[in-house]
C-alpha positions in Angstrom: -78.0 8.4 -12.4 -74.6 9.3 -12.8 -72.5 10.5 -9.9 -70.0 13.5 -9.9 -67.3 11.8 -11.7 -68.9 12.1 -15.4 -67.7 15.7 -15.3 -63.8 14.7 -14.8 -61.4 13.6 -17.6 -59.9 11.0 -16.1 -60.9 7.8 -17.6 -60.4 6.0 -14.0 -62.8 8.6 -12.7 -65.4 8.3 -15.1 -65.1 4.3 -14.9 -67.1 4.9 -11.9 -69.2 7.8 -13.0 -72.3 5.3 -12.8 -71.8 3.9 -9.5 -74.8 4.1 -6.7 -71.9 5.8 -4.7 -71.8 9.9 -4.3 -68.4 10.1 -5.5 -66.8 13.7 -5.5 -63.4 13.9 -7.3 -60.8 15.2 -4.8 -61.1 18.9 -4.5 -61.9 22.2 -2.5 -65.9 21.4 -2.4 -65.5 17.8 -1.4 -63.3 19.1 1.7 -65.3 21.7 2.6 -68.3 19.7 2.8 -67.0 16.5 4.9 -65.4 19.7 7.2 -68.2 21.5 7.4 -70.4 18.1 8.5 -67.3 16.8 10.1 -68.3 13.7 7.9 -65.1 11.3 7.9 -63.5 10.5 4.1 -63.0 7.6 2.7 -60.1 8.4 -0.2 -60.5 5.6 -2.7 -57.1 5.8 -5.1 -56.7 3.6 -7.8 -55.9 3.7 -12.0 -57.5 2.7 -15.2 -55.4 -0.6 -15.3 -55.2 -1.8 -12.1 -57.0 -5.5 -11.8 -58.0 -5.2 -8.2 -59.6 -1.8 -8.4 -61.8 -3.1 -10.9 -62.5 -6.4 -8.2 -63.2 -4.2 -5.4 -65.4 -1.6 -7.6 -67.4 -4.8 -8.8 -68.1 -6.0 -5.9 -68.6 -3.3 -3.8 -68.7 0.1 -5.5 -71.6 -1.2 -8.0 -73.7 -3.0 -5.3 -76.3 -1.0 -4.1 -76.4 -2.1 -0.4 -72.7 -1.5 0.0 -72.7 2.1 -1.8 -75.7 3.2 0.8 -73.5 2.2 3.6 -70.6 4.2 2.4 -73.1 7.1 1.2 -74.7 7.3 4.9 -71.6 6.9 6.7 -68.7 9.0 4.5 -67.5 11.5 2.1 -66.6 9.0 -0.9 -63.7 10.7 -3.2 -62.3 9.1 -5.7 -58.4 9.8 -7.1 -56.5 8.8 -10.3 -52.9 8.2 -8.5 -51.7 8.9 -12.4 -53.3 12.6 -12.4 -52.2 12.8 -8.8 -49.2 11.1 -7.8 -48.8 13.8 -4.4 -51.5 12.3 -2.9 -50.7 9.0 -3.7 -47.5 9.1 -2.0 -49.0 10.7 1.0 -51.4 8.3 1.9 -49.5 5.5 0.9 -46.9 6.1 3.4 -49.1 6.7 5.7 -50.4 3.1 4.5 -47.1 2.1 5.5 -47.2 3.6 9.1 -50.7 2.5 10.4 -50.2 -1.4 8.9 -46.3 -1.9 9.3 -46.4 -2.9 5.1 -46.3 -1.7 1.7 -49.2 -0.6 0.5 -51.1 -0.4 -3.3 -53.9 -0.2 -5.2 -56.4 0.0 -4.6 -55.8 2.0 -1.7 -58.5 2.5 0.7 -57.9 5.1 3.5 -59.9 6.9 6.1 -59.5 10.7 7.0 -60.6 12.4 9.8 -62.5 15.6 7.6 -60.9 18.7 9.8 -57.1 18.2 9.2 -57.0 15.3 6.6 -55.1 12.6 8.2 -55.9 9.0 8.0 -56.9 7.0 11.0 -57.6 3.4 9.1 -56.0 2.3 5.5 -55.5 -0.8 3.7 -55.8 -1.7 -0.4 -58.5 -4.1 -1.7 -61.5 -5.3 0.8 -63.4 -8.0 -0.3 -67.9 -7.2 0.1 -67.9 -10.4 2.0 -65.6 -11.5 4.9 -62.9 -13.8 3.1 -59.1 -14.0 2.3 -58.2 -13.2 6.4 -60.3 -9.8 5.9 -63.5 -8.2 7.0 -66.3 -7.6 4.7 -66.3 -4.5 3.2 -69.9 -3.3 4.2 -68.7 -4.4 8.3 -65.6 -2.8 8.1 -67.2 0.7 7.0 -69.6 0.4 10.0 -66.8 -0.5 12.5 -64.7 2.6 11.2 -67.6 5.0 11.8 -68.1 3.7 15.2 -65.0 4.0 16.0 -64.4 7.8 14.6 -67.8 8.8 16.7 -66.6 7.1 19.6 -63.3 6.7 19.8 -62.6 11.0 18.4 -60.1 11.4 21.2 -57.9 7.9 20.9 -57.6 8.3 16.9 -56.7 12.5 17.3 -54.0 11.2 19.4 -52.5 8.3 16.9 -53.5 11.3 14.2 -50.2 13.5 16.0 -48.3 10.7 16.3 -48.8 10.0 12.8 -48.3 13.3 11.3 -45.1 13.9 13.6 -43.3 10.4 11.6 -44.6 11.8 8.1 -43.2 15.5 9.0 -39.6 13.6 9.9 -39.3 11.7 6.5 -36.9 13.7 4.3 -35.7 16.1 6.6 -32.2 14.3 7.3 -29.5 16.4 7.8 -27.0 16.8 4.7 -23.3 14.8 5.1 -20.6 14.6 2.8 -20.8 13.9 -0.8 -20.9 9.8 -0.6 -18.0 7.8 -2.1 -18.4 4.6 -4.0 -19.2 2.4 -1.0 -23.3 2.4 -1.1 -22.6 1.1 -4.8 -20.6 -1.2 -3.6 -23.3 -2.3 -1.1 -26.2 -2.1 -3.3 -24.2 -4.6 -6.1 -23.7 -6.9 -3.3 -26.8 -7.1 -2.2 -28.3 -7.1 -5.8 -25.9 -10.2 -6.5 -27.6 -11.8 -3.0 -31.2 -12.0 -4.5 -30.6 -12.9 -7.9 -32.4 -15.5 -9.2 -29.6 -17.4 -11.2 -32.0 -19.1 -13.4 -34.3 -17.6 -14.3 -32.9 -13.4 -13.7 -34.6 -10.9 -11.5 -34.8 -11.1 -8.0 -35.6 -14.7 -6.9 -39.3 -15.5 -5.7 -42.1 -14.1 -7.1 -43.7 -12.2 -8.4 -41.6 -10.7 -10.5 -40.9 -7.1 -11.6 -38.5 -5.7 -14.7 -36.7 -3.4 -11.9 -35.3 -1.0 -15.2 -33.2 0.9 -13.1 -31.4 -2.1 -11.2 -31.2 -3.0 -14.6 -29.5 -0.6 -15.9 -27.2 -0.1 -13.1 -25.8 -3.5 -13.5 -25.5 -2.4 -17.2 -23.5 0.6 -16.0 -21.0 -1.0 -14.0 -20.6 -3.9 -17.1 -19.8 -1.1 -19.2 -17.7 0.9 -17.1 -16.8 -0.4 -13.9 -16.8 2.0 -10.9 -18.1 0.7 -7.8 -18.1 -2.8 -9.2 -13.5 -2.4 -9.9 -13.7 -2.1 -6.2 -16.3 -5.2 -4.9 -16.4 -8.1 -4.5 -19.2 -8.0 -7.7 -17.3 -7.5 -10.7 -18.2 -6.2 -13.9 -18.5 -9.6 -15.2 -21.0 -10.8 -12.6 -22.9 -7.4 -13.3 -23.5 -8.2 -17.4 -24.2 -11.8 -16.2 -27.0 -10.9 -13.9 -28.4 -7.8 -16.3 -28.0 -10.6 -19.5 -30.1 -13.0 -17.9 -32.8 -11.1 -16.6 -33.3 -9.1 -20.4 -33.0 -12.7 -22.0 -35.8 -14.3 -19.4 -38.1 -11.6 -19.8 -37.6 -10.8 -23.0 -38.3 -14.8 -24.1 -40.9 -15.0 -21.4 -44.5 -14.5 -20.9 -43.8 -10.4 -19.9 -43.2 -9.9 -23.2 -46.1 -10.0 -26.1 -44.6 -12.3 -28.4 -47.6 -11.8 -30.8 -47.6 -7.9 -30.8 -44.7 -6.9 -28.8 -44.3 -4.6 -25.9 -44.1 -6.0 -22.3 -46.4 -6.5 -19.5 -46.4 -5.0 -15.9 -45.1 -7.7 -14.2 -45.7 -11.5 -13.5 -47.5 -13.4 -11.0 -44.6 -16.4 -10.5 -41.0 -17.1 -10.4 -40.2 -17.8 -13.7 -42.0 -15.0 -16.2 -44.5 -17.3 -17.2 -47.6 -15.3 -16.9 -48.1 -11.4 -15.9 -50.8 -9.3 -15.0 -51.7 -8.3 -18.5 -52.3 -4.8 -18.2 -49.3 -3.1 -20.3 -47.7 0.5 -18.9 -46.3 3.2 -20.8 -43.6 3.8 -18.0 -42.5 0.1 -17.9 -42.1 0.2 -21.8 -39.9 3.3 -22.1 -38.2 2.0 -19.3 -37.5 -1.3 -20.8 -36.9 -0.1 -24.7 -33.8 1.6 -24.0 -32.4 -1.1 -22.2 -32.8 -4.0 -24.9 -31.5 -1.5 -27.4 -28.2 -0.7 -25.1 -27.8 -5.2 -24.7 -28.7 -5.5 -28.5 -25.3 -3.2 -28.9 -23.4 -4.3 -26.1 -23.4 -8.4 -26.9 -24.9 -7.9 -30.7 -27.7 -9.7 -29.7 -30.2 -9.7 -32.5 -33.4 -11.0 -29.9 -32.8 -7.7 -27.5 -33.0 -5.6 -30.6 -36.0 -7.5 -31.6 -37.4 -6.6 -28.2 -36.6 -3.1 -28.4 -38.0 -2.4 -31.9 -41.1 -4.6 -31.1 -41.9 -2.6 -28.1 -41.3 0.7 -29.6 -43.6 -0.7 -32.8 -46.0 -1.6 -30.6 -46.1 1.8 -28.7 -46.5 3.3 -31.8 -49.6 1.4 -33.0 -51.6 0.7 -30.2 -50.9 3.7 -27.4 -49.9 6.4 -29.5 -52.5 9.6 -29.7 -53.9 11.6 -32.4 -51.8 14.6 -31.1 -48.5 12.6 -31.3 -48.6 12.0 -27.3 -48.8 8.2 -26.2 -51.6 7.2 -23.8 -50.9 6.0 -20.2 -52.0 2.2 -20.3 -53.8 -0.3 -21.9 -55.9 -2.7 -19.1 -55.6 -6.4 -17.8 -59.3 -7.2 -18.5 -61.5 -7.7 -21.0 -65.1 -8.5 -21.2 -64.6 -8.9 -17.1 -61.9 -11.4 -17.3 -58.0 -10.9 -16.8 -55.9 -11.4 -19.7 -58.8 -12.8 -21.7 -57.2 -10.5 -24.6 -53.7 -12.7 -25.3 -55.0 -15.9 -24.0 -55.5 -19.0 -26.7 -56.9 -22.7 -26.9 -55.0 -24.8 -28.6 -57.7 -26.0 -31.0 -58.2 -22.4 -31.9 -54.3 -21.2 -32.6 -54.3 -24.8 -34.5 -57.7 -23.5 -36.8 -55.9 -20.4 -37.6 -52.3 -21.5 -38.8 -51.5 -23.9 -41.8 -49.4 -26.7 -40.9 -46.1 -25.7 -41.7 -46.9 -22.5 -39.4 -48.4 -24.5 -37.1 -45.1 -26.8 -36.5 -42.6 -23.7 -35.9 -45.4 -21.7 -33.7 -46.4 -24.8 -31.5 -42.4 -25.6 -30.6 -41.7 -22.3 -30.3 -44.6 -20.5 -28.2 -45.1 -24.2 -26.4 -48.4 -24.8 -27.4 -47.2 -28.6 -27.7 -46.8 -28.6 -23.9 -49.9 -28.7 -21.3 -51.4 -25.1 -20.8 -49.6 -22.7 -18.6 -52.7 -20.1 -17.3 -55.1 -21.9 -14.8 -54.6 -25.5 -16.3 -57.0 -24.4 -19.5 -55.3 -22.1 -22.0 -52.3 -20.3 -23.4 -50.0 -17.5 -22.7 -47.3 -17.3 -25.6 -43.7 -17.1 -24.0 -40.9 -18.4 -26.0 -40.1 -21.9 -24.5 -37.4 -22.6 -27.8 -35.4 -20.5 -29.5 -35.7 -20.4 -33.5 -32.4 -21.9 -34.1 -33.6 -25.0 -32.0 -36.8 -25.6 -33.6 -35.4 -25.6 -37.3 -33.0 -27.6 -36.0 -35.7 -30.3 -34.9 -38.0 -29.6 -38.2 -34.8 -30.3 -40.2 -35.5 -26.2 -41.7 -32.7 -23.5 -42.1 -33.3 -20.3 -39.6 -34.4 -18.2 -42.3 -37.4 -20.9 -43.8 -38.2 -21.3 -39.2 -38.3 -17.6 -38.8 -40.5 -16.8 -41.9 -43.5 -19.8 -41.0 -42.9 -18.3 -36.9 -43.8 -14.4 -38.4 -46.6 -16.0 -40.6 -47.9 -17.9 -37.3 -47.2 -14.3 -35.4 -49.2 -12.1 -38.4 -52.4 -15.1 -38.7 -52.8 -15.0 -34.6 -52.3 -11.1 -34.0 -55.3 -10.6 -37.0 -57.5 -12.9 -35.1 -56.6 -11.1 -31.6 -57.7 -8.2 -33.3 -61.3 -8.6 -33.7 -61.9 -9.8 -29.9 -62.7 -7.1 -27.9 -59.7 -5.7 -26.6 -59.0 -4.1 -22.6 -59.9 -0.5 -22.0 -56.9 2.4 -23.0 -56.3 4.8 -20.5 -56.1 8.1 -23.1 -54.9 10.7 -20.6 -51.6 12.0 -21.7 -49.5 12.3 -18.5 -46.4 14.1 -19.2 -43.7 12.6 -17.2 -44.5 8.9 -18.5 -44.3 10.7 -22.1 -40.9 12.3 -21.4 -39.7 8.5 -20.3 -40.8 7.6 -23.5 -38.8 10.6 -25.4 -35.7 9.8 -23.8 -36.1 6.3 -24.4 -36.6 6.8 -28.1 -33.7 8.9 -27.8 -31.1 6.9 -26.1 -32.3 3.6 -27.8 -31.0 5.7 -31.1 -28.2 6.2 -30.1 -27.4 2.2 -29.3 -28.7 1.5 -32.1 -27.3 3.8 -35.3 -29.1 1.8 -38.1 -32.4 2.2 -36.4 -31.5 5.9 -34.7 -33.4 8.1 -37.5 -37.1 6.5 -36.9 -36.7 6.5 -32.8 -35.2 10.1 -33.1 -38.1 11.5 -34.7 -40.7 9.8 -32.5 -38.9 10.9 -29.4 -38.7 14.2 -31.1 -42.5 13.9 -32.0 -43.3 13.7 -28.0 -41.4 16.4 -26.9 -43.8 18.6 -29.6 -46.4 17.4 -28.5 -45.5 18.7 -24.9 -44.9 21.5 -25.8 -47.8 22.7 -27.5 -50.1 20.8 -25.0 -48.2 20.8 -21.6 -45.9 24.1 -21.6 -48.7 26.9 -21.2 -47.3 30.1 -20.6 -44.1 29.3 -18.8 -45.7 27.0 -16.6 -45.8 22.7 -17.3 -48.7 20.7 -16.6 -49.1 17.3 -15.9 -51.6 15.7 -17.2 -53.8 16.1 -20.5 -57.0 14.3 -20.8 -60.4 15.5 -22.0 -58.7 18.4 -24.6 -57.4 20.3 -21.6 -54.0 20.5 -20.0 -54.6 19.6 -16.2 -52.6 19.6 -12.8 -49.7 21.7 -11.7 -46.7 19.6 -12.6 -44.7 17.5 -9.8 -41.3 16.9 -9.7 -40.9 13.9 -12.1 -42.5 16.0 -14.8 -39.9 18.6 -15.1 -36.6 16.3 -14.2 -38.2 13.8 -16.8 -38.5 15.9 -19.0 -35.2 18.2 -18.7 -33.6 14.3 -19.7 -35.4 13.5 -22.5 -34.0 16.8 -23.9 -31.6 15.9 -23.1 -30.9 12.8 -24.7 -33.1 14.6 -27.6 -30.2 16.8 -28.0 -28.0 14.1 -28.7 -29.9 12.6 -31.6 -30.3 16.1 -33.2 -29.7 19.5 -31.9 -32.9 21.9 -31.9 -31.8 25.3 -30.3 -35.5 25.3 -28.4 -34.6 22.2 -27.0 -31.8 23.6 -25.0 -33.7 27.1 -24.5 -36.7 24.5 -23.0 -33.8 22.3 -21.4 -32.4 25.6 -19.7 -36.1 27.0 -18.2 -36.6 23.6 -16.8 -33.7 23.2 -15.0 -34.4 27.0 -13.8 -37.5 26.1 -12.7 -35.8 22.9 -10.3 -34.3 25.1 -8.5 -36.8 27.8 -8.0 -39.6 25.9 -7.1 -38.5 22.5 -6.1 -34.9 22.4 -3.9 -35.3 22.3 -0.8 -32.8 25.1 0.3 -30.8 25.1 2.2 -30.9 21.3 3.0 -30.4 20.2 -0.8 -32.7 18.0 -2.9 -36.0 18.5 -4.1 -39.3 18.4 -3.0 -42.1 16.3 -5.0 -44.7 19.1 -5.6 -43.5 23.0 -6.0 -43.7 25.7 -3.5 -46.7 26.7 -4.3 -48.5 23.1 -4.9 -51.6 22.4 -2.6 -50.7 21.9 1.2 -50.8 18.3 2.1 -50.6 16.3 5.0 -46.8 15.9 4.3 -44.7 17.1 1.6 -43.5 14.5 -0.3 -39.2 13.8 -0.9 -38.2 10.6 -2.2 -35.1 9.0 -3.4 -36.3 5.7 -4.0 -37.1 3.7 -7.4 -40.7 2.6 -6.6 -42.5 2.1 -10.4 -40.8 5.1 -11.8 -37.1 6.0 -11.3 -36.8 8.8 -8.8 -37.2 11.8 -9.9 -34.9 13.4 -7.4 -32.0 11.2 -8.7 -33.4 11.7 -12.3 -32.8 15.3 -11.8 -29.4 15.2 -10.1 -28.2 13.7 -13.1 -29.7 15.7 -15.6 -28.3 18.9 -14.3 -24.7 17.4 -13.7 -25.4 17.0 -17.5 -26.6 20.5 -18.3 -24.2 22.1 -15.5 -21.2 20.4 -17.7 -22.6 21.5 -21.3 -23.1 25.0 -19.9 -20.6 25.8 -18.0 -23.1 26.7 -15.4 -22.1 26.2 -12.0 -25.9 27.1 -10.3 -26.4 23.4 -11.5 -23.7 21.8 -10.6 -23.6 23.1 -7.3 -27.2 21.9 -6.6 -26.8 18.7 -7.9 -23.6 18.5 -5.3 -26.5 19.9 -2.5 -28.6 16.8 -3.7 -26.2 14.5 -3.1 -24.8 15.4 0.2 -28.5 15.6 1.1 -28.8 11.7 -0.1 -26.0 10.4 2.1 -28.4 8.8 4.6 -30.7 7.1 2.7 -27.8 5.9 0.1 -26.2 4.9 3.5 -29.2 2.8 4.8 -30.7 1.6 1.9 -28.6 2.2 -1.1 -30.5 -1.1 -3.0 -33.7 0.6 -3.1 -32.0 3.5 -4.6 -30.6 2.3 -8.1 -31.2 5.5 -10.3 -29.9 7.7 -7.2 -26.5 5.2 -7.8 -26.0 6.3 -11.4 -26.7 9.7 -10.5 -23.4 9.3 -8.1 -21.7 7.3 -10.5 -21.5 10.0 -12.8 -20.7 12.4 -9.7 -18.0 10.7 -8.9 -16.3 9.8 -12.4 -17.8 12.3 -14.8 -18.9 10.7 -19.0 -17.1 12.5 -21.0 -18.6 15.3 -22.7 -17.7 15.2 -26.6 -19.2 18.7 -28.9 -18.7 18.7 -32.4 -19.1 21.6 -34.4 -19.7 21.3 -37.9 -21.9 21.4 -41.2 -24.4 18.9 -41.9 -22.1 17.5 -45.1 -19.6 16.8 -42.4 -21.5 15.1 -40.1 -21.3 11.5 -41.3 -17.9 11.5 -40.7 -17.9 12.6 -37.2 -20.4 10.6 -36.2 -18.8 7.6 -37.5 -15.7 8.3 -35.3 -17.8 8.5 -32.6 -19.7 5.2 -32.7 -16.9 3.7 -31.5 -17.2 5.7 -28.1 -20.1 3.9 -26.3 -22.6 6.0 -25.1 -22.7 5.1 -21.2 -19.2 6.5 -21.7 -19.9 10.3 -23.1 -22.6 12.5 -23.9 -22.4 13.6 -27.3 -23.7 16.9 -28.7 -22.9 17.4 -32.6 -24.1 20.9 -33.0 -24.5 22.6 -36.6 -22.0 25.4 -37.3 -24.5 27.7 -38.6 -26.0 27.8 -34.8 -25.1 31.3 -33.2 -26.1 32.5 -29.7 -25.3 30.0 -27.9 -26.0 29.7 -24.3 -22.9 29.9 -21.6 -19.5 27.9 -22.3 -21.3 26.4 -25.4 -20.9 29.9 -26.8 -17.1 29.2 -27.1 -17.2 26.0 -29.0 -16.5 27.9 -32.4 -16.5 26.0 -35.7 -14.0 25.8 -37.9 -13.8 24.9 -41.4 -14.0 21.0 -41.5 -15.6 20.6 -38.1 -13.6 20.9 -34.8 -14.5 18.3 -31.3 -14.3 19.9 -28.1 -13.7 16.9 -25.5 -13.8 17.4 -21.6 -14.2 15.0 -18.6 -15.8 16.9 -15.9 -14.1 20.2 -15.6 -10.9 19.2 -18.0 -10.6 19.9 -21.3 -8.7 18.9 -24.1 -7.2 20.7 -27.1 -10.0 21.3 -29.8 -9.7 18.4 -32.2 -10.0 19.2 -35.4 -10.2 15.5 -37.8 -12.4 12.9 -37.5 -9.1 10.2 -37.8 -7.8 12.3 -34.5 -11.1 12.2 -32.4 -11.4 8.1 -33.2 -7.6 8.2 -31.9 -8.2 10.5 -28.5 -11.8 8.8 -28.2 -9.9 4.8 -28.1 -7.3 6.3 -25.7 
């Protein structure tokens, strides 16, 4: 009989819609009813794709013995920490109090029913006692012991508790930092890098995008790097190597394309296979920007294979992109992409065979558990002609008629479980990945415009209801006030939209957003912003980050897209709060500035302003402008080429008249320069 979760549109939550558990989703009933039986909750929070929620729900969740002793003992509620990232970040710092660690998922986490604050937590339990840890079904009778006996001893750790969680955030504001927590952050980014094999040395091994693109930053325009002793050299070095490791390792889907969350060793060999929407428009933009930079045809490869990949296998009938595809299939991790030798062999004809087997290393002893598989490129094309006695062109075509036979046979195995919700924040990463991989790339720039402009559509029609932005979409309904990262993602991809092709409702939509930061997120008078609005549900704490954890922060993310806006506009309400932000960030960037790498570019372009470049002219002219600008890369300037026939123009914008020909406005920060009025003299004043 199914449980209360059939009813929700969360895939996660209907995963377990058919346990013998009596889940409740999160919400006003379930609360009421472990207050009103001062019952204590156990808060299960997991996601579609996660490996280790599926263990635990295996073996515990679906066996009837254990779900009776959680039944008799607790309120069971079960959360999506995609729908509802608030309570995730709750409960995982208080994770992080009660056990001294990070936490993850899944998370497991007790409550005391009357005022909601944990008194046990920890991840994954195992049914039987193993790995160092209690079984599951021991550890929920312990727990309720111990919160009918004990009711006094936890209340008082419960204070103690809440009084650290009401602290974090609440730093007082200093001065504007300088350059010296970049500084520190390259130095210490240089002092884990794993020379050989990029990343940070040890495993496992993440694709930290916004380290990533930090170094990138201080390659392409050096600023706190000028100054350290990591220079802009060492910077490309350790961003190149990473991109090139990942890229030719087993993160990637060499078959399909589009990379993995993350892998399990030292050396990018093999991931856990489920694939994320965030970690792909993360990474997209970032290939396209080291294709450009060292005209690298492999990082464009990876860039167009993962937005090709996006586009076939996550994208949604509405023109949204789903949230994940899963590790398992048919109950086994990575079963999916994983291949015996005798069986790629069967597939490929002998000529394909050679180039695949060198190239993919399926001449060498399997790589995953000593009995199959996982493609990563072990040689590079160029070698394996080279060894074949082939040109490139002859190795490349048998390798794409290798890639083409495999990815048809992968096709008819039963592939992991998508996650279909639509969330909106991971969809505006995606936009404004589309969006500034265009722009790297000018030869590819029309197709990733329109897809990026394709999403933002979609969200508006679907997650923009009435003034207001939701979060989530799942089920053919729009879901779940909208957090922080929604809007400041979201104000960016317009952002970077804008840049590609200027839509008036864009910047109208760019404009309410940013309104809608300040109203209902800054924390005033203190500066920065809160993660859920004023009026979101009261939690136990009120979350304010300005850490990168798996997304960039969306604090930092919205510092820099109103610095953006604020310069376009003329509008000083924006610049001013970004400068609150800032001066509100000065203790963390102090302590850990590291951990804080999108925060860092938000500063970076605090302290030495991109150029802001406005062209104004007809569509016949455009060519020609846009030509002169290519030469001006884009971490350098945001560009805005804006058709003359657009009137009404919001703020300063409303000065930058055409003229017959086209005219270029050009400002760094607060200084402007004469209107330029030539192509020929925009290429000159862009070089110098």
């Amino acid at each position: 009989m199914s449980n209360r979760l059939a009813l929700e549109t969360s895939p996660y939550l209907r995963q377990h819609a058919d346990n013998p558990v009596d889940w409740w989703p999160w919400s006003d009933a379930a609360l009421a009813h472990a207050r009103a039986t001062d019952t204590p909750i156990l808060l299960s929070v997991g996601y579609a794709a996660c490996h280790w929620c599926h263990v635990m729900a295996h073996e515990s969740f679906e066996d009837a013995a254990t779900a009776a002793a959680m039944n008799a003992r607790f309120v069971n509620i079960k959360v999506d920490r995609e729908e509802r990232p608030d309570l995730d970040r709750v409960y995982q710092l208080a994770h992080q109090a009660l056990t001294g660690r990070g936490g993850g998922w899944p998370l497991t986490v007790f409550l005391d029913p009357q005022d909601l604050t944990p008194f046990f937590a920890g991840t994954y339990f195992p049914r039987e006692p193993r790995y160092g840890m209690p079984g599951f079904a021991q550890l929920l009778q312990w727990l309720r012991e111990a919160f009918d006996r004990q009711r006094d001893a936890l209340r008082e750790q419960a204070v103690e508790l809440r009084t650290w969680l009401a602290a974090i955030g609440q730093d007082a504001p200093g001065a504007r930092p300088d350059a010296a927590p970049l500084r520190a952050a390259l130095a210490r980014i240089a002092a884990r890098h794993d020379p050989d094999h990029g990343g940070r040395r040890g495993a496992p091994k993440f694709p930290h995008a916004g380290e990533l693109e930090l170094l990138l930053d201080e390659a392409d325009a050096p600023l706190g790097a000028a100054q350290g002793e990591v220079g802009a050299a060492d910077c490309a070095a350790m961003a190149r190597r990473t991109l090139e490791r990942m890229a030719a390792g087993g993160l990637y889907d060499h078959l399909q394309g589009g990379f993995f969350r993350y892998c399990v060793d030292a050396t990018w060999a093999i991931p856990h296979f489920e694939k994320m929407l965030y970690d792909n428009a993360l990474l997209l933009p970032l290939y396209a920007r080291a294709a450009r930079l060292w005209n690298d045809a492999a990082m464009r490869a990876a860039c167009l294979g993962t937005a090709a990949w996006l586009q076939a296998d996550l994208r949604l009938a509405d023109g949204g992109y789903a949230s994940a595809r899963d590790a398992d299939s048919e109950g086994e991790e990575g079963r999916y992409y994983l291949w015996r030798r005798d069986e790629a062999r069967a597939l490929l004809d002998a000529e394909a065979w050679a180039v695949a087997a060198r190239a993919w290393g399926l001449d060498r002893p399997p790589n995953f558990e000593e009995r199959a598989w996982h493609l990563q490129q072990v040689r590079g094309t160029a070698e394996v002609a080279a060894e074949l006695g082939l040109d490139i062109a002859s190795a490349e075509a048998r390798l794409q008629r290798a890639r083409e036979r495999l990815l048809a046979a992968r096709a008819q195995r039963t592939p992991p479980l998508r996650d279909d919700k639509r969330l909106t924040a991971w969809n505006a990463l995606l936009a404004a990945g589309l969006a500034r991989a265009a722009r790297w790339l000018p030869d590819d720039a029309a197709a990733l415009a329109a897809a990026s402009a394709g999403i933002l559509d979609t969200l508006r029609a679907g997650a923009w209801i009435d003034g207001r932005l939701y979060a989530c979409h799942a089920g053919g309904a729009a879901r779940f006030p909208a957090y922080l990262d929604d809007h400041a993602f979201l104000l960016d991809a317009l952002l970077a939209q804008l840049q590609c092709a200027f839509r008036p409702h864009d910047l109208a939509w760019a404009v309410a957003l940013a309104d809608t930061l300040l109203e209902r997120f800054e924390d005033r008078p203190r500066g920065g912003f809160w993660f859920t609005a004023h009026d979101a549900e009261v939690l136990i704490q009120r979350p304010k980050s300005w850490t990168d954890d798996s997304l960039p922060s969306g604090s930092a993310v919205a510092i820099d897209a109103l610095l953006t806006l604020g310069h376009l506009l003329g509008e000083t309400r924006y610049l001013d709060a970004a400068e609150r932000a800032l001066r509100a960030a000065a203790a963390p960037l102090a302590q850990h500035p590291d951990a804080c790498p999108t925060l860092l570019r938000a500063l970076r372009h605090a302290l030495a302003p991109r150029a802001q470049v406005i062209v104004r002219c007809t569509a016949a002219e455009a060519e020609a402008w846009r030509a002169a600008l290519y030469a001006l890369s884009p971490a350098r300037a945001d560009v805005f080429v804006i058709p003359a026939a657009s009137d009404a123009l919001p703020g300063m914008l409303g000065a930058r008249v055409a003229r017959t020909g086209g005219v270029a406005y050009v400002c760094e920060g607060l200084s402007c320069r004469a209107p330029i009025d030539s192509p020929a003299a925009l290429l000159t004043a862009l070089r110098d």
